[in-house]
Every structure is written in C-alpha cells, then in structure tokens.
C-alpha positions as CSV (number, residue, x, y, z in Angstrom):
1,X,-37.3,6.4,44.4
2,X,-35.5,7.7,47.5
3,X,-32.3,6.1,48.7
4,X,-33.1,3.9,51.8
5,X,-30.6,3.7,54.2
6,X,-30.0,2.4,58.0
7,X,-27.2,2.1,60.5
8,X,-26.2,0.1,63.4
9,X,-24.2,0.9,66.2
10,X,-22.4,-2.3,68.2
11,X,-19.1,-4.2,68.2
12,X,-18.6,-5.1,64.7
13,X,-16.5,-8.7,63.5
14,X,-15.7,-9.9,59.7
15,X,-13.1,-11.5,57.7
16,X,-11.2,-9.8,55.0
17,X,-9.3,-13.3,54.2
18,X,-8.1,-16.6,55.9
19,X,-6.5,-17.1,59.4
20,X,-4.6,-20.0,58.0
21,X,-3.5,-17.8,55.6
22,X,-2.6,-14.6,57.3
23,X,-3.5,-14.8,60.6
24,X,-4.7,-11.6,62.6
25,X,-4.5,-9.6,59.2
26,X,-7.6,-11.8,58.1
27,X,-10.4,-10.3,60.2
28,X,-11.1,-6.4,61.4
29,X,-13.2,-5.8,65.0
30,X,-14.4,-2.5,66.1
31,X,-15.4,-2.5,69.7
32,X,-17.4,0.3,69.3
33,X,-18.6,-0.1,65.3
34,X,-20.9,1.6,63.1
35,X,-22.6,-0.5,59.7
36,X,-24.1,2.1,57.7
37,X,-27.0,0.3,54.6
38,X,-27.8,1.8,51.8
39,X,-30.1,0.2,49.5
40,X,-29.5,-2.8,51.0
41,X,-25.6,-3.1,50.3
42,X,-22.4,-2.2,52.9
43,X,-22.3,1.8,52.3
44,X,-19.1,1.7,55.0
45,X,-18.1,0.2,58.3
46,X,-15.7,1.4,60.6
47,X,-15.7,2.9,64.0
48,X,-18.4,5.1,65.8
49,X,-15.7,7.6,65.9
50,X,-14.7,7.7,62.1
51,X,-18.3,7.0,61.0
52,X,-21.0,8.9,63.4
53,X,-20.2,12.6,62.0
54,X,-20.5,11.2,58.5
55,X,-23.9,9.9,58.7
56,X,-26.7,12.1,57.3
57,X,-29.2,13.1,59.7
58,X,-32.0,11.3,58.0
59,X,-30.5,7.7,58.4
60,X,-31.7,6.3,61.2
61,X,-29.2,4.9,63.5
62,X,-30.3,1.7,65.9
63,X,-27.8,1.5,68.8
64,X,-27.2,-1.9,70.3
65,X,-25.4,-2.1,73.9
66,X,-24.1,-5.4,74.1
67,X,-24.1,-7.0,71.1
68,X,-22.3,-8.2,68.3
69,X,-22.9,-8.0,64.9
70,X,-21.6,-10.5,62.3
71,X,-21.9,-11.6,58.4
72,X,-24.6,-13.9,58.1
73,X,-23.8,-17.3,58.0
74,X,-23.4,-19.8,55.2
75,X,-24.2,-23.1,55.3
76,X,-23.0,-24.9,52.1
77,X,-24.5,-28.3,52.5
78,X,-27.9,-28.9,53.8
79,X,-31.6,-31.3,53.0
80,X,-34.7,-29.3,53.1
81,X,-36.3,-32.3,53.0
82,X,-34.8,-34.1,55.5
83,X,-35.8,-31.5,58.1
84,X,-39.0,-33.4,59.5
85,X,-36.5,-36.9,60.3
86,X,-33.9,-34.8,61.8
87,X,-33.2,-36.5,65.1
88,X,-33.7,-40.0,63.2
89,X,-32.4,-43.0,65.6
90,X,-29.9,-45.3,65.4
91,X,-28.1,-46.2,61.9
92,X,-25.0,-45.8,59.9
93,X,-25.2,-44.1,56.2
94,X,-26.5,-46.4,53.9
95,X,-29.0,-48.2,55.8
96,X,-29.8,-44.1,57.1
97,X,-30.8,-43.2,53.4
98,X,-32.7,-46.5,52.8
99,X,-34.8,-46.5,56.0
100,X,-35.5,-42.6,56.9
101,X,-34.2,-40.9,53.8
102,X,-35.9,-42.1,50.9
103,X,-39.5,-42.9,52.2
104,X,-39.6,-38.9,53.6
105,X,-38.2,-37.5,50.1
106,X,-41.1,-39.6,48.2
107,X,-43.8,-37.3,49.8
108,X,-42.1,-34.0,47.8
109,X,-44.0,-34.5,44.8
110,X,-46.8,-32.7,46.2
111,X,-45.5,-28.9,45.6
112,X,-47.8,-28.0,48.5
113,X,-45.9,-29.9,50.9
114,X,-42.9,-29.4,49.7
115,X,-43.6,-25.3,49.9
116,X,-44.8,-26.1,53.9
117,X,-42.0,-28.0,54.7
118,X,-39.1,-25.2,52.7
119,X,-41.1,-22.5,54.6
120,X,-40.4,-23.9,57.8
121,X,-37.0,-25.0,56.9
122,X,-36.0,-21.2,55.4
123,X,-37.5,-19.8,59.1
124,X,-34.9,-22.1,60.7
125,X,-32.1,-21.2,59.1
126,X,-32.8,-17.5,59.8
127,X,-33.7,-18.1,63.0
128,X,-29.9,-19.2,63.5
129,X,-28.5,-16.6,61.7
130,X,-28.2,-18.5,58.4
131,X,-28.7,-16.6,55.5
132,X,-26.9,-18.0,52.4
133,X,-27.1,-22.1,51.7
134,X,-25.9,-24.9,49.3
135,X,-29.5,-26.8,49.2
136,X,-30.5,-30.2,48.4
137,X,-33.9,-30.9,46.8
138,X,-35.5,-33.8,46.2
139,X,-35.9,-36.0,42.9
140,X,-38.9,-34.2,42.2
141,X,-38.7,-30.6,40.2
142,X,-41.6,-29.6,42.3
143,X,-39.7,-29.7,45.6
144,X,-37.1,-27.2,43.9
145,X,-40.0,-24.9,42.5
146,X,-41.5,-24.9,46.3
147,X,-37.6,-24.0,47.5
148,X,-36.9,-21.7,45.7
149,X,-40.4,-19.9,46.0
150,X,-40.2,-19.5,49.2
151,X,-36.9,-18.1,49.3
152,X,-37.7,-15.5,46.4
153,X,-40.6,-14.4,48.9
154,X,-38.0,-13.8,51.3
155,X,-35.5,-12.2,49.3
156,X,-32.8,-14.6,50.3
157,X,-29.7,-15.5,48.6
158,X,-30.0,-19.1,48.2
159,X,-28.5,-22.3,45.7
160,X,-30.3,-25.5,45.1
161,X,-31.3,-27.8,43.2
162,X,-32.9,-30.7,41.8
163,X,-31.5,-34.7,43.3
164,X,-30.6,-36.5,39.9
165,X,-30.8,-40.4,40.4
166,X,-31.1,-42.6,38.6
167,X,-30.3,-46.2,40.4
168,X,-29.7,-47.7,43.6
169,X,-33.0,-46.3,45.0
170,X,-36.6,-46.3,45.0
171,X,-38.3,-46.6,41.5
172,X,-40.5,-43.2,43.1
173,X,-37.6,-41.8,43.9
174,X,-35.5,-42.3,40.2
175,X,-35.2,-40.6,37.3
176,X,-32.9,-41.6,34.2
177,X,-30.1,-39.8,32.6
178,X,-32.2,-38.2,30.1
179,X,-35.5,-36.9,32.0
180,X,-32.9,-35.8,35.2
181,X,-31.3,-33.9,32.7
182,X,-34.4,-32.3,31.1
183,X,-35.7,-31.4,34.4
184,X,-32.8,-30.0,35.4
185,X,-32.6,-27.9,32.8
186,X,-36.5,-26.6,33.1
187,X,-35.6,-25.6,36.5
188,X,-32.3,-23.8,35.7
189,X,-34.1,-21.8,32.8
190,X,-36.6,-21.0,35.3
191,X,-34.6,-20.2,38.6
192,X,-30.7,-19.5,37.9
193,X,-29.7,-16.0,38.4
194,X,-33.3,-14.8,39.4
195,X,-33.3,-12.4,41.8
196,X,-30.9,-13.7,44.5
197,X,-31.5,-17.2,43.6
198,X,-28.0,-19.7,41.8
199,X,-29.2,-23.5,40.7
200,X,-27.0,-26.2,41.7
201,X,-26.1,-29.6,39.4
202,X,-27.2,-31.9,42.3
203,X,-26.3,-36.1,41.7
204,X,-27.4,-37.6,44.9
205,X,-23.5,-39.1,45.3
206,X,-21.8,-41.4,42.6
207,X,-23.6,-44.8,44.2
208,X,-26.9,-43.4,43.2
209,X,-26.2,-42.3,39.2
210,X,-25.0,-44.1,36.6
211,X,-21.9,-43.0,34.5
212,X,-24.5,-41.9,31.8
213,X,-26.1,-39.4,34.0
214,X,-22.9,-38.4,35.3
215,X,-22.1,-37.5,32.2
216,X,-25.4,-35.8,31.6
217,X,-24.4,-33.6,34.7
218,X,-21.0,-32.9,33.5
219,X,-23.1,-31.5,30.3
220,X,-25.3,-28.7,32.2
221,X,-22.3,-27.9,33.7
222,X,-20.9,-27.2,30.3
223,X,-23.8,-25.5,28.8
224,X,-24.5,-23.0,32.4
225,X,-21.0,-22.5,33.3
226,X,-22.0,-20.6,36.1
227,X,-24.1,-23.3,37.4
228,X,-22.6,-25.1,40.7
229,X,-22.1,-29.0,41.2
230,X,-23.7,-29.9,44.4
231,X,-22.6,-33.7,45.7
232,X,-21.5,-36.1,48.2
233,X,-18.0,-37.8,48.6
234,X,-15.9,-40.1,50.9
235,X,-18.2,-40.0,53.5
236,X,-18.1,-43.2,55.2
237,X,-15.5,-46.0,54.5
238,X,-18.6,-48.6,53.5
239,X,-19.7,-45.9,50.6
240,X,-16.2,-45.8,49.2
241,X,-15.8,-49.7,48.9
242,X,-19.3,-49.2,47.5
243,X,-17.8,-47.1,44.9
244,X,-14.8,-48.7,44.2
245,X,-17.2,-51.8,43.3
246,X,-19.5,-50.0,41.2
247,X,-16.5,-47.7,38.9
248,X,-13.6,-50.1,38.6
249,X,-12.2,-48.4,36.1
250,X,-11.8,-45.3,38.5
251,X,-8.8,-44.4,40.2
252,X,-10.6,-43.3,43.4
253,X,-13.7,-41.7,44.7
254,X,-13.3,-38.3,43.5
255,X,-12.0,-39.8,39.9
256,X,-15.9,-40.5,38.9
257,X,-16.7,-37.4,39.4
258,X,-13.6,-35.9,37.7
259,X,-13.8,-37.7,34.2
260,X,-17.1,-36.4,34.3
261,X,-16.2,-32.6,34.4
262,X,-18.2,-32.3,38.0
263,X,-14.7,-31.1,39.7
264,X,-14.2,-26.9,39.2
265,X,-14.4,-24.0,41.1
266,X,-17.9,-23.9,42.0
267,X,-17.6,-27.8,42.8
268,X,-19.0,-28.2,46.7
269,X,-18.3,-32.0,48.1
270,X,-20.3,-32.9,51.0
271,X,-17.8,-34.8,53.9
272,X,-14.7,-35.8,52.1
273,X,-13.5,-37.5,55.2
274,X,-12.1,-40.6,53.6
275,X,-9.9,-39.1,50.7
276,X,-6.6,-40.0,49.4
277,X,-3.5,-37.6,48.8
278,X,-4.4,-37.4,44.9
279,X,-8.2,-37.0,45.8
280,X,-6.8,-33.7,47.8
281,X,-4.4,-32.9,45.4
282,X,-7.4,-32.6,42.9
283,X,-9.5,-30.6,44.7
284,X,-6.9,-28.2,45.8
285,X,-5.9,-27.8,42.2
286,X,-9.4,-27.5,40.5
287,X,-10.1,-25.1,43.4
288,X,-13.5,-27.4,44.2
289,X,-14.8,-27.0,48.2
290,X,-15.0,-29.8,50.7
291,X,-18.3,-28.6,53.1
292,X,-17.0,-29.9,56.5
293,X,-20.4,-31.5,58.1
294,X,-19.4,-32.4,62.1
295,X,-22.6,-33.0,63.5
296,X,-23.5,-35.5,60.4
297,X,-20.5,-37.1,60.7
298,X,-20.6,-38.0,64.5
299,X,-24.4,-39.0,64.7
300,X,-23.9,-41.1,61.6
301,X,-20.4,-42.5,62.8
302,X,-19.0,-41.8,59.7
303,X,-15.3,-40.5,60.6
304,X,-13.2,-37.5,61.8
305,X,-12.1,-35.3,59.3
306,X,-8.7,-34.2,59.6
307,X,-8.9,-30.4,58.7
308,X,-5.0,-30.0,59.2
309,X,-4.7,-32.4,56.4
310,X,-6.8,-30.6,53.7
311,X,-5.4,-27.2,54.2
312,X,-1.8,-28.4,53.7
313,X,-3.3,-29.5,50.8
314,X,-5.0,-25.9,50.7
315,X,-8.3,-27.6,49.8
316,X,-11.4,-25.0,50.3
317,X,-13.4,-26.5,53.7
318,X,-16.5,-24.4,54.2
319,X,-19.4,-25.8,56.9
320,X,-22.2,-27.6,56.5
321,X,-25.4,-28.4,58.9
322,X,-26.3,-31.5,57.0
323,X,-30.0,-31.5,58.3
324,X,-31.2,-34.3,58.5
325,X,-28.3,-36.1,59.4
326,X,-26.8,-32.7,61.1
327,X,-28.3,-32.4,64.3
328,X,-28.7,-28.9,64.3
329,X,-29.3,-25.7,62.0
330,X,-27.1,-23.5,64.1
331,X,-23.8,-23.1,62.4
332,X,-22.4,-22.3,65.7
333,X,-23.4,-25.8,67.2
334,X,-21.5,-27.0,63.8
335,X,-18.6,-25.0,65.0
336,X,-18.4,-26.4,68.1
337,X,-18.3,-29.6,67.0
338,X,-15.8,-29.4,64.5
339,X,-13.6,-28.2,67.5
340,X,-13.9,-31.2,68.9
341,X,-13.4,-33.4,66.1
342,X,-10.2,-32.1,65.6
343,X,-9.3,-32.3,69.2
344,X,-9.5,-35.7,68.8
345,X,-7.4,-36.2,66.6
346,X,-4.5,-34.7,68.7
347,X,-5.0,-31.1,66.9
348,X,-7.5,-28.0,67.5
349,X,-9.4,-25.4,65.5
350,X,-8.1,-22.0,66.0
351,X,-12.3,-19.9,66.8
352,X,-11.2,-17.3,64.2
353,X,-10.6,-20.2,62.0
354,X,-13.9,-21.5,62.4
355,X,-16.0,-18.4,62.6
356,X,-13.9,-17.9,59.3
357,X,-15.2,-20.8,58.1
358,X,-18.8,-20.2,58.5
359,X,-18.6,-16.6,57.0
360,X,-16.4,-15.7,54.6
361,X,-15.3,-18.9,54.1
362,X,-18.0,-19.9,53.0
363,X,-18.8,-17.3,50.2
364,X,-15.2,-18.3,49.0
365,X,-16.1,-21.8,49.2
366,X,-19.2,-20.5,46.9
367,X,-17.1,-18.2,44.3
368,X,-19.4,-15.4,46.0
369,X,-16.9,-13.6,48.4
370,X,-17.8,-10.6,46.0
371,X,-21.5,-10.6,47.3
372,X,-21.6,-11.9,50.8
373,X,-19.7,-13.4,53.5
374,X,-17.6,-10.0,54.7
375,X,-18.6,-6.0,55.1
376,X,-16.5,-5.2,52.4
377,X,-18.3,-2.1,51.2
378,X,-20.9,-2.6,48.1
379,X,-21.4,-6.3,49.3
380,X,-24.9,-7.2,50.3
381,X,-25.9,-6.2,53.4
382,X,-27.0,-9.9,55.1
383,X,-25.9,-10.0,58.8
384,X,-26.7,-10.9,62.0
385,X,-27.0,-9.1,65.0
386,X,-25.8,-11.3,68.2
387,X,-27.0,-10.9,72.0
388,X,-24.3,-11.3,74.0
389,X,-26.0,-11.8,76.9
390,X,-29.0,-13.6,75.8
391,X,-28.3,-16.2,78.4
392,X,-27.1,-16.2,82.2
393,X,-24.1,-18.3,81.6
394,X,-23.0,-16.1,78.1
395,X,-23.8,-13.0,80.4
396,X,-21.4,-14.2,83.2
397,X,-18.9,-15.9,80.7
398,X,-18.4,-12.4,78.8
399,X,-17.4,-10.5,81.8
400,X,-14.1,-12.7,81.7
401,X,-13.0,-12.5,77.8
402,X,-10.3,-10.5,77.4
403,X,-9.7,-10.4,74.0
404,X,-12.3,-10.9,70.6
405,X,-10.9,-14.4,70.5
406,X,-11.9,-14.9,73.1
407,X,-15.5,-14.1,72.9
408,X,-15.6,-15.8,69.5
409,X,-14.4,-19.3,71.3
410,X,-16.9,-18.7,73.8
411,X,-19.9,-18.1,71.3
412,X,-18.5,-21.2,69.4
413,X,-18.7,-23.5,71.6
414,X,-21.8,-22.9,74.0
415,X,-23.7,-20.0,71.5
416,X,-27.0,-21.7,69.6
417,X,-30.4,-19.9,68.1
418,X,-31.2,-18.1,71.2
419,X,-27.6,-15.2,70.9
420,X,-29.8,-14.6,67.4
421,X,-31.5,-11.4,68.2
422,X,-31.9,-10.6,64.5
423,X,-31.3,-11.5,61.0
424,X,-31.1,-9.3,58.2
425,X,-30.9,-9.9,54.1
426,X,-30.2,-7.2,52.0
427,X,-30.5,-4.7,54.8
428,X,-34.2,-6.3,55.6
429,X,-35.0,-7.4,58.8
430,X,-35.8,-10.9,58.3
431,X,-36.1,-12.6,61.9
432,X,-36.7,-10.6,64.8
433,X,-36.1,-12.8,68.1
434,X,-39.2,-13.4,69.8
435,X,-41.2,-12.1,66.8
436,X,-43.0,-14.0,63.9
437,X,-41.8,-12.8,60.0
C-alpha cells in the first residue's frame, strides 16, 4: 500500500503546553503555515517557507487564503441522548433530570433509535469542529453499542460509556450494582481500545448509585486500568446537600467518589462548581480533570465556577458542551461563555487560555496529549480548518486584529458552526461546510 499524504497551506495555531503555565511559550502560530499528513498522522508543520521545498511533488497541497487552521476540538463532557431536549424550558437540576432527562433516556433501549439519534449527534459535533469527546450513554448497553458504531463508521476518536444507576430514578431507567457492572464490562470487552474508540466507567453522579455500585465501579477501574471514570460533581448547591444526606459518613462530595477508587488521572468531573479546598486539593493531587460546562451552568442556574481558584490549586479544567443542558455544540460558544462567567466574578479568561482549554487542554485533561489535541509531529492528524471571513461582521472584525490574540478573542466570543469550513480526522475530510458526509 502506498503512503497517502496531503498538505495544507494557511495560518496555522496549536498549543505545545499551558498559558497559565508558560505563557507565550505555550502555543506556536505561523501566519503563513504549511500541515503536511501522512497516513493520517502530523508528518511536520512549520512555515511555507521552511516546509514548501520539502514537500514531494506528488503530495497534493490545498492552499487556503484566509483561513485558519486549528486542532480539533475536545469536548470532555457531553449527552448523546439528551440532544433531542436540548433547549428544554424552565427548571433547575434535579427537577431537569426528573422531568426532561429521564423520560427521553427511557426510549434508548431501542438500538435503532439510539444509532439515529448518535448519528445525528456525531454530525453535530463535526459540524463545529468537535472531533474527540467524553460521552454519556444511557442505562441501556444498547445506546453505547449504537455510539460507538456510529463513531467506528466515522473513524472518530471517541470515549463513552454506559450510565450505571442504580437508585433515585426510574425503575426503566435502573440497573443494580451487579448487572451495571456486567454490562459494563460486555461493553468494555467489546469496544475499549478498538480502533479509535476508549470506554468510560460512567455512574450517573453519586445521588443516583449506591455505595455498592460505587464500589462496583471502583472495580472495573481496577481490572481496565486504562479505562476512564466519567461523572458528575458539585454541580448545584441543592445536589451537594443531597449528598451530604445520602453519605454521612463522607467527608465531602468528592470523598464518595474517592474511597471508592473513582479519583485518578483519567478521572473527568462534570461542573465541580461547588467544591471545597480539600475537594481541590484532591483532585490536583490525583491529577483527576474538572470539565468546565458554562452554558449548562447558566441555563440551569447552577453557579459560576471560579477558574482562578482551581488552577491555584492547579486542578486540570478542560470544556464541556453539556448537551442537553449546554445550549450549544460549538465549543467556541462554550468559550465565550466561560469568559463571561469569569468576568463576573471580578476576573477574566486570558483567549489563549481558553482556546487552550478546548484543544490541548483537553487531550491533557484526557491523558491523550500524545495522540491529539496539538500538531506535534506523529500525533493524529484531526483538525479543523476555520473561515475567517465566513460572516460580514468576522470579515470586517479581522481587518482590525493586530495580533493572533487578538483574532483568537474575536473567534471566541462571536465565532459558532458557520467559521467551520471543514473538519478532518485522521487526515479524512469528515465535514465539508455546505456539503453532506
């Protein structure tokens, strides 16, 4: 078999480690940039100028004018299944999950369905430039087998897996500790490590699981220790008293997931809003993620997250859409309203930061900054290729940025689906603006 191989010409962004961390030393920009593929990894990247006489005459080169091309983006907390109630009117958390929630996720026994609704919910995401995400399933195994089909077909990188509750809920909607653990463990023989495809430990959030099953989570975990643990934590101030009242005998929140052995590197938390100094201490130390969900938190009311605070703690924060609660797929709505959150809270969010955050921060967040989230050469080639002008007021606004910073803030805070020109995975062209597949 021959080597395939591709290049594209345009300003070219990425992250080589964190702005908080290092500042302008974390990302690299070439105005005028070359990404040359091969076999669907990062051959090299660099500037037309040090790249153009290296290329071989038979790779084609496609030449963008004014355009910029990015990682793709990672979204590391997300509901397939929640993606037909997105938009759902009027109600805080709990009373969210018990009036929209629950009586959509009942209909994902039906593997049809389910492969329907993941098919529209994969062409979504790609359409937005997402091409790696932390997924939530539904109760049923079958909504995990229709996931992670559909993704396969696509030859995405993508982690879900299979909602493991086994109380507080509807009887359709429970399991027990045992057959949630069985299941789980049919579906991580079957899908773990497949092609591009991770399997993620997935308790609904401590409310929803008993200690037993906790426990049988913690156990996967210990048998697949490459398996991730996919939850929910401190997200509103009603679920933590809720907590508190159910696990007594825990110190906090994070503390019932902890004696558990839920809380490790590949740990991802959903919100983590309303956490204490030990609960950040914790998560800092066992290098677990927090996946910072904005647009959840403000339709839901459920708190400002103060982002200053968790990185003194240095706590991982990646982003999260949090369809259906989230109010968009774009990761660059997401980043715009995570700006604002910490705005109002007297503080800001640097755009590098954030763009950081929804790139390589991302893969770091999913112990995968080896494989995706940055051009480092031999990582997978998923990107996105941005129109810079696709709308008057971008056009107009770009004519005045000075600096890359500039143009970053811009696209962060008034960019959405439509700067998406393409999307590519493993060097494949997997959305095409304007185009179907």
């Amino acid at each position: 078999m021959g080597v395939s191989a591709q290049a594209y010409r345009a300003q070219l962004l990425y992250f080589v480690d964190d702005p908080a961390k290092v500042g302008d030393a974390a990302w690299q920009y070439f105005e005028d940039g070359v990404l040359w593929i091969e076999n669907g990894c990062i051959k090299a990247v660099g500037s037309a100028e040090q790249l153009l006489h290296r290329l071989p005459s038979w790779v084609s080169l496609h030449h963008y004018s004014h355009h910029l091309i990015l990682p793709g983006f990672i979204d590391t907390h997300v509901h397939y299944p929640q993606t037909e109630m997105i938009g759902a009117f009027g109600e805080k958390l709990l009373s969210w999950l018990n009036n929209y929630t629950f009586p959509v996720e009942a209909r994902f026994s039906d593997s049809r369905y389910g492969r329907k609704v993941a098919a529209f919910f994969l062409e979504e995401l790609l359409r937005n430039g997402t091409t790696t995400a932390l997924v939530f399933g539904t109760v049923h195994p079958a909504s995990v087998d229709a996931f992670f089909h559909e993704a396969q077909d696509r030859g995405l990188r993508m982690i879900a897996g299979k909602v493991m509750m086994d109380r507080n809920a509807p009887d359709e909607l429970c399991d027990s500790a045992e057959t949630g653990y069985q299941e789980s463990l049919g579906l991580i023989e079957r899908w773990h490590n497949v092609d591009r495809l991770q399997y993620a430990v997935t308790p609904r959030f401590a409310p929803t699981s008993t200690r037993h099953q906790l426990e049988k989570a913690g156990q996967l975990l210990k048998e697949y220790p490459d398996l991730y643990l996919h939850t929910h934590l401190a997200e509103s101030e009603e679920e933590v008293a809720w907590v508190k009242a159910l696990f007594p005998s825990s110190q906090n929140y994070l503390d019932v997931y902890y004696r558990e052995g839920l809380v490790g590197k590949r740990s991802i938390f959903a919100h983590g809003i309303h956490l204490c100094d030990e609960e950040c201490n914790k998560l800092a130390q066992s290098g677990a993620a927090v996946a910072h969900c904005p647009t959840s938190n403000l339709f839901l009311g459920s708190g400002l997250l103060n982002l200053k605070r968790l990185h003194e703690f240095g706590v991982t924060v990646s982003l999260g859409t949090d369809v259906g609660a989230g109010t968009s797929f774009s990761l660059f709505r997401t980043m715009d309203e995570a700006y604002k959150i910490q705005q109002l809270q007297g503080g800001t969010l640097e755009p590098m930061q954030a763009l950081y955050m929804a790139t390589l921060g991302g893969a770091v967040a999913l112990d995968l900054a080896d494989r995706i989230g940055s051009f480092r050469v031999g990582n997978e080639a998923d990107f996105v290729v941005l129109d810079l002008e696709a709308t008057p007021l971008l056009a107009f606004r770009m004519q005045h940025c000075r600096t890359i910073q500039e143009k970053v803030f811009v696209l962060n805070v008034l960019a959405d689906d439509r700067v998406v020109e393409q999307t590519f995975s493993a060097g494949r062209c997997v959305h095409f603006r304007g185009k179907v597949g």
